[in-house]
N, C-alpha and C positions, 0 to 999 in steps of 0.2 A: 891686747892688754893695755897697751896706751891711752887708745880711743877710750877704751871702756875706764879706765881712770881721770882723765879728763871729765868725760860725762858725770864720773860720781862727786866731783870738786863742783865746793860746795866757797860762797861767797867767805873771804876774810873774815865778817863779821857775824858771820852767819849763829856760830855758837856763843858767841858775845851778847848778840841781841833774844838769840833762843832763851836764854838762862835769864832772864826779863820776862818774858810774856811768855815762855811755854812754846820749845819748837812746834806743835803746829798751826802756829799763827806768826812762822818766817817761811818765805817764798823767794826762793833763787832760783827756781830751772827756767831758762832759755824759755820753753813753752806756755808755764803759765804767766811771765808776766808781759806777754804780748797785750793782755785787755787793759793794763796797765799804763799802755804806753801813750793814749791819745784821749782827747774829752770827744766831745757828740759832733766836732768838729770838723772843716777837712786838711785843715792845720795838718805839716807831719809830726808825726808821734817822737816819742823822746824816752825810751828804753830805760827805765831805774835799773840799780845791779841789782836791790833785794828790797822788797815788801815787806812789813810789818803791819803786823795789827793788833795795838795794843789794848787794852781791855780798861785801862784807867788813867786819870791825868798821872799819878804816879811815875806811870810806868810811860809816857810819854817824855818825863821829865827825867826819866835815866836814858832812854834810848839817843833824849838829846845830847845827855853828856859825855856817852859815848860820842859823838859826831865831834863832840870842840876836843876830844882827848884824841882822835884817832884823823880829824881832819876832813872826813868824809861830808860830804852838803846832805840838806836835806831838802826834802819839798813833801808836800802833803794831796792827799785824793778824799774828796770829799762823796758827792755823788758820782761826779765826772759829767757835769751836766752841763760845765761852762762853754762857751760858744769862740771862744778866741786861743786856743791852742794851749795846752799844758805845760808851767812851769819849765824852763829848760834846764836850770841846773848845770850839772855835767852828766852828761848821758854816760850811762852805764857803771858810773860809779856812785849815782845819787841813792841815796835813802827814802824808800817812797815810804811815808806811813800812812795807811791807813786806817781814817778813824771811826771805821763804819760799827764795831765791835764797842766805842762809846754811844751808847743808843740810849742809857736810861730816860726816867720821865717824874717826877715830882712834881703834880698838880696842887699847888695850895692857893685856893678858890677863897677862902675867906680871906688871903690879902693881894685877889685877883690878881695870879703871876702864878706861871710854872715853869720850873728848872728842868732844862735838859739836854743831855748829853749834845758830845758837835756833832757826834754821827748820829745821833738821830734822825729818820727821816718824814717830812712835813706831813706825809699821810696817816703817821702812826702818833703825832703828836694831836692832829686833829681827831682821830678815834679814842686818844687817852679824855679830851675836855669836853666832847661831846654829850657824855651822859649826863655832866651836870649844866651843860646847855652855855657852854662859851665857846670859843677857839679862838687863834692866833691869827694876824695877819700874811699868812704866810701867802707865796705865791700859788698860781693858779696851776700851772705843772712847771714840768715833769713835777707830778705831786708824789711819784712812789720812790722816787731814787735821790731826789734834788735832799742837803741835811742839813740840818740847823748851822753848824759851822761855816760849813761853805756859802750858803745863803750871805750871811749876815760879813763873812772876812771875803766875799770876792765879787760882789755883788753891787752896785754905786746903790747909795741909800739901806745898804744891807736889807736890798730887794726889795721888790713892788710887790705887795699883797691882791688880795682879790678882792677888797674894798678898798683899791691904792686912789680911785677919783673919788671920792669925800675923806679916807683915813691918812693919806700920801704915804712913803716910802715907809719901813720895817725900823729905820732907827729910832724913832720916835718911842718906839714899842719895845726895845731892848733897852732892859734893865739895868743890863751889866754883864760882863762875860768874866770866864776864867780861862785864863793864859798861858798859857808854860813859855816864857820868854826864851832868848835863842842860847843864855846860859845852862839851862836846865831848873832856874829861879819859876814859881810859882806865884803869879797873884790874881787878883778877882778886881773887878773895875766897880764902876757905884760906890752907894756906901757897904761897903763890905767888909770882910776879916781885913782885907790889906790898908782899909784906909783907918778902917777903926777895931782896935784889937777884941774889943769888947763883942762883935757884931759876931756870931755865926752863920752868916749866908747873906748875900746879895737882897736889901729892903728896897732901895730904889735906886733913883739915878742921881736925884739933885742933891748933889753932896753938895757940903761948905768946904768946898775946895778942888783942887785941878781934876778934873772929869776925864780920864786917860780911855773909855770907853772906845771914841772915836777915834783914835790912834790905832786899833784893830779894826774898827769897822772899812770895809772894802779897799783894807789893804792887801790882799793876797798871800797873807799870812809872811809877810817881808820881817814882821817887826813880832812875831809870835804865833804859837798854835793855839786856836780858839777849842778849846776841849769842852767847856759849859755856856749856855746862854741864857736867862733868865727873860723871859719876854712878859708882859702884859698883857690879861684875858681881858678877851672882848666878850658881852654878851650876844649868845645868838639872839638872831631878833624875830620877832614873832610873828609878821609874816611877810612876803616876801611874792612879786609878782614883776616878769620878766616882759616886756615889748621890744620890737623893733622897728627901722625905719628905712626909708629906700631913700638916697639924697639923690639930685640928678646932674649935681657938677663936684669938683674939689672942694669950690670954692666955699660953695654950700654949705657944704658940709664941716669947715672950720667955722664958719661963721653960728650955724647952731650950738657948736659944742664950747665957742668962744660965749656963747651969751650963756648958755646953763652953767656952765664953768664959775662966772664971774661972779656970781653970785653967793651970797655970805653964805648961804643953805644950800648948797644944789641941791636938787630936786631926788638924787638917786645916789643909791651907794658904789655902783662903779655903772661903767662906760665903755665901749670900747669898739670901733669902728675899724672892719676890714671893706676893702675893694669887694665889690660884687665879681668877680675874676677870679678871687680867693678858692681856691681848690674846694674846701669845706663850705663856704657859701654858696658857690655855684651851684652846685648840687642839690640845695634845698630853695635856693632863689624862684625856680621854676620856671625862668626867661623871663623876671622881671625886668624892668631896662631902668640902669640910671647908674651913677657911679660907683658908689657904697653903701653898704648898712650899716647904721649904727642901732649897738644892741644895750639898752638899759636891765640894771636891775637896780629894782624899786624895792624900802624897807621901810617898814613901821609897826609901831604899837597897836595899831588899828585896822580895818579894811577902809574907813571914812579916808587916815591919814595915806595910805596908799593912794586911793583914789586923785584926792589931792594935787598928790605929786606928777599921777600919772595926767593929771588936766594939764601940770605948769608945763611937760614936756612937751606936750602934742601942739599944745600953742604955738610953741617955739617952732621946733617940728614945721609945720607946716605953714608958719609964717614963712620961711623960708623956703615951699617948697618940696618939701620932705613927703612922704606917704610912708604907709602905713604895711608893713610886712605882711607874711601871710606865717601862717600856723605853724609852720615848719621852721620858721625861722626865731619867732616868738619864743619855739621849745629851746632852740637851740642856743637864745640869750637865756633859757632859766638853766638849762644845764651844762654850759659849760663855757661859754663865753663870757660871763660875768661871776662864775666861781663856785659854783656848790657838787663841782666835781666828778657829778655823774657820767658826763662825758668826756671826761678825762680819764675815768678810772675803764672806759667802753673801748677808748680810740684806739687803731690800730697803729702801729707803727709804719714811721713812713718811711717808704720802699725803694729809692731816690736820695743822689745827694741833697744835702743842702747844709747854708750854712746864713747867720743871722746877722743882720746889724739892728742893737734896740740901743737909740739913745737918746736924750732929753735936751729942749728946746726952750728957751723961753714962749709963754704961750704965744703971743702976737706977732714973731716972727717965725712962727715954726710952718705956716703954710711956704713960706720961700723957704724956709730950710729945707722940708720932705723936698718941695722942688729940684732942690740944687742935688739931694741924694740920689732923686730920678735919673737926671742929668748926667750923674755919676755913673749911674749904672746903667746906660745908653751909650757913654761914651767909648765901653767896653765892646770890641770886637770881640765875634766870636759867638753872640748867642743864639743864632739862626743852629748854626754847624751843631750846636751843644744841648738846642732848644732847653737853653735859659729862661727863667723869667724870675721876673723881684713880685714880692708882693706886698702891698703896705697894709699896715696897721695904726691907728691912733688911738691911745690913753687920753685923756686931760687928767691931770694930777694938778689941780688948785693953780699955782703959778708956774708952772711948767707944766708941757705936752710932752710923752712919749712916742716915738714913732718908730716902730717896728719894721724892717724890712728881712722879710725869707727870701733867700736866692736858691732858687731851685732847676735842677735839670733831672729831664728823663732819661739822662743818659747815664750810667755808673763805670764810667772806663776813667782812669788814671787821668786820660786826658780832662775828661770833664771836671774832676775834681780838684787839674791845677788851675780849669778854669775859673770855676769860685773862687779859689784862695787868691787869684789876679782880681776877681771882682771887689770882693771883701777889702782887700785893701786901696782898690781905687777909694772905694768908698770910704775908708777907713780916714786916709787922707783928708777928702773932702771934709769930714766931720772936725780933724784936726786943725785947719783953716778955717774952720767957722767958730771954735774955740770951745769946738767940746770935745767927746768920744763916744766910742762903743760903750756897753755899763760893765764889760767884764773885768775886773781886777787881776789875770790872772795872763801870762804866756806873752803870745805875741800883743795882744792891744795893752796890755801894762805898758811893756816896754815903747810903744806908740805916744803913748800919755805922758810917758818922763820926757818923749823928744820936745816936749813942748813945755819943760816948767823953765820956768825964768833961771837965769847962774842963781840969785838970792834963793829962790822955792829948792831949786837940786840942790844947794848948801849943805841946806837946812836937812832937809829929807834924808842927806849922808851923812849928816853929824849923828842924826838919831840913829839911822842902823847901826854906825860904829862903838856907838855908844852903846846899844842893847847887843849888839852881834859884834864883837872885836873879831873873832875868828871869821865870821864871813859863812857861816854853815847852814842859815835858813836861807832858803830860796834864792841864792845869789845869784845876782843878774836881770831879778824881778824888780821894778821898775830904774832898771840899769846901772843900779847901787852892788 
């Protein structure tokens, strides 16, 4: 009778929070919040006492007030898509909310912007702007689970889109967000209801006055919960034609992407180059030999203007070198390498650990940066035994290059997976000493990123939390405030 009463004991706040959102959207049993407990990461997991998932900023904004009345922290789950370990919190007593049940979508095309919920996710935002022929910068996947909140609050640049080498990062393109700060106070960034009482919704960004936007963007939700984000339609463009390139050294190969890059027009609306080694390239490569591919996609008003562009790159291309892909790889810059999602929405999930370092570079030193990351992940015993391997990837993003590395093994035993998380942070390090980071806003690499702000920047960064969070109840401990 004991056991069996223990089992039916139910979290402190369980009915507290129920009487908000409707018990069945509160979660305390042991069992289901184990999927809860970790991101796509091999970071360990970090156990909330109870889940929520509330259905409006409202109701986010009382669930927080419970937390500064009763003491309890909170942290928030967005997709669960972030690549640097989950919020720590205090384990087992934290408040997960989930804001997957904020999902709405308000398309208004005649003042090219649509509002929508933080849990919304990027594949259903794309299906909402489609038919009248726009969509959002968003990223290129996880394109069904990754959500508008989490994007833009844990993301550096509030994420790289899929025309991220001619459009750059996702802040550009966010209008403004709405907030539930960590009193349970509601407000909206841009010019909106909070800066001008007269405004009923988010018009733009460039207000005649402090622009608090970026104060949430890829902070990790330290400083508030993004529950709305207002971004900017792009239109789709009218047509659209993918190539690829086989380079035959590294060197090479920054050197093309350094000369189409620099130019006031690039040639193409994204870019993005993996090792010919690359699991997904190999495979369609077909034994071609040389170092990497790089894969364009090209956009225009025209088939002449395509053509165009597709002449500026081959020059380049093979000025340097470069040749020319074969069919299978072509498809595979139009579908899913440079962004229209088709093979994203195809891919299978991967079967094997792994875990990611994406971070950014100034352009002209970023071939010795990926070096030094190499380096990094060389230095690393252990990968023969665990049959490890890093794989790279390169973006150019205008005046920064992104450089992507997967660390992967065939192997899925415990041991391997504390092998990555020793690798990730060799490498973590290395990034730290070169005076950048990983792009994740969130868990272990936050807290990585605060080891390195100046006493003046950590001051600063702690007056503000105190000042928005006196109790200490959002995400404490995220970036080691």
């Amino acid at each position: 009778m004991e056991a069996t009463a223990k089992m039916c004991m139910h979290h402190p706040l369980y009915e507290t929070i129920g009487a908000i959102v409707g018990p069945k959207y509160v979660i305390d049993d042991d069992f289901a919040l184990v999927p809860y407990a970790r991101d796509i990461s091999y970071f360990k997991g970090v156990t909330p006492g109870i889940v929520v998932r509330p259905g409006s900023t409202e109701e986010v904004a009382e669930i927080v007030k419970v937390a500064n009345r009763t003491g309890y922290p909170i942290v928030i789950k967005g997709g669960g898509q972030a690549g640097g370990g989950v919020t720590k919190g205090e384990p087992r007593r934290n408040i997960m909310i989930d804001m997957g049940r904020i999902d709405f979508l308000k398309p208004d095309v005649e003042n090219l912007k649509i509002t929508v919920g933080g849990g919304a996710r990027l594949s259903t935002i794309d299906d909402a702007l489609r038919p009248y022929g726009y969509y959002i910068n968003t990223v290129i996947g996880p394109y069904y689970t990754v959500t508008a909140g989490g994007l833009t609050g844990s993301t550096a640049g509030a994420g790289f889109g899929k025309n991220v080498s001619s459009s750059g990062c996702n802040w550009t393109y966010v209008l403004g967000v709405k907030v539930v700060l960590p009193t349970g106070d509601i407000i909206t960034t841009g010019t909106s209801p909070s800066s001008n009482v007269f405004n009923d919704s988010i018009l733009f960004r460039e207000v005649t006055g402090p622009d608090l936007t970026g104060l949430f963007t890829a902070s990790g939700g330290a400083f508030g919960i993004i529950t709305e984000v207002v971004f900017r339609i792009i239109p789709i463009p009218r047509y659209m034609k993918s190539v690829s390139y086989v380079t035959k050294t590294m060197e090479s190969t920054w050197e093309i992407q350094l000369e189409l890059s620099r130019q006031s027009r690039p040639p193409y609306s994204n870019t993005i180059m993996f090792e010919l080694s690359n699991y997904m390239v190999k495979a369609i490569s077909q034994g071609i030999e040389g170092y990497g591919a790089i894969f364009y996609a090209v956009e225009g008003d025209s088939q002449e203007e395509i053509e165009i562009k597709l002449a500026e790159i081959n020059e380049v291309c093979e000025k340097h070198g470069a040749v020319r892909g074969n069919e299978k790889m072509d498809y595979f810059a139009l579908t899913g390498a440079t962004g229209t999602m088709e093979m994203v929405r195809n891919m299978n999930a991967n079967s094997c650990p792994f875990m990611t370092w994406e971070s950014m570079y100034n352009r002209t030193g970023s071939l010795e940066y990926t070096k030094g990351l190499r380096d990094a992940f060389n230095s690393v015993e252990g990968h023969e035994e665990f049959e490890a391997a890093a794989g790279f990837y390169l973006v150019p993003m205008g005046h920064i290059f992104l450089t992507g590395v997967t660390l992967r093994c065939k192997q899925t035993s415990p041991e391997a997976e504390e092998h990555l998380r020793k690798t990730w942070l060799v490498g973590a390090e290395f990034m730290r000493k070169a005076g950048t980071s990983a792009t994740y806003a969130q868990g272990t690499n936050a807290c990585y990123v605060a080891d390195t702000w100046s006493p003046a920047y950590a001051k600063t960064m702690s007056a503000i939390k105190k000042t928005l969070d006196p109790n200490n109840i959002l995400c404490p401990g995220l970036w080691n405030l």
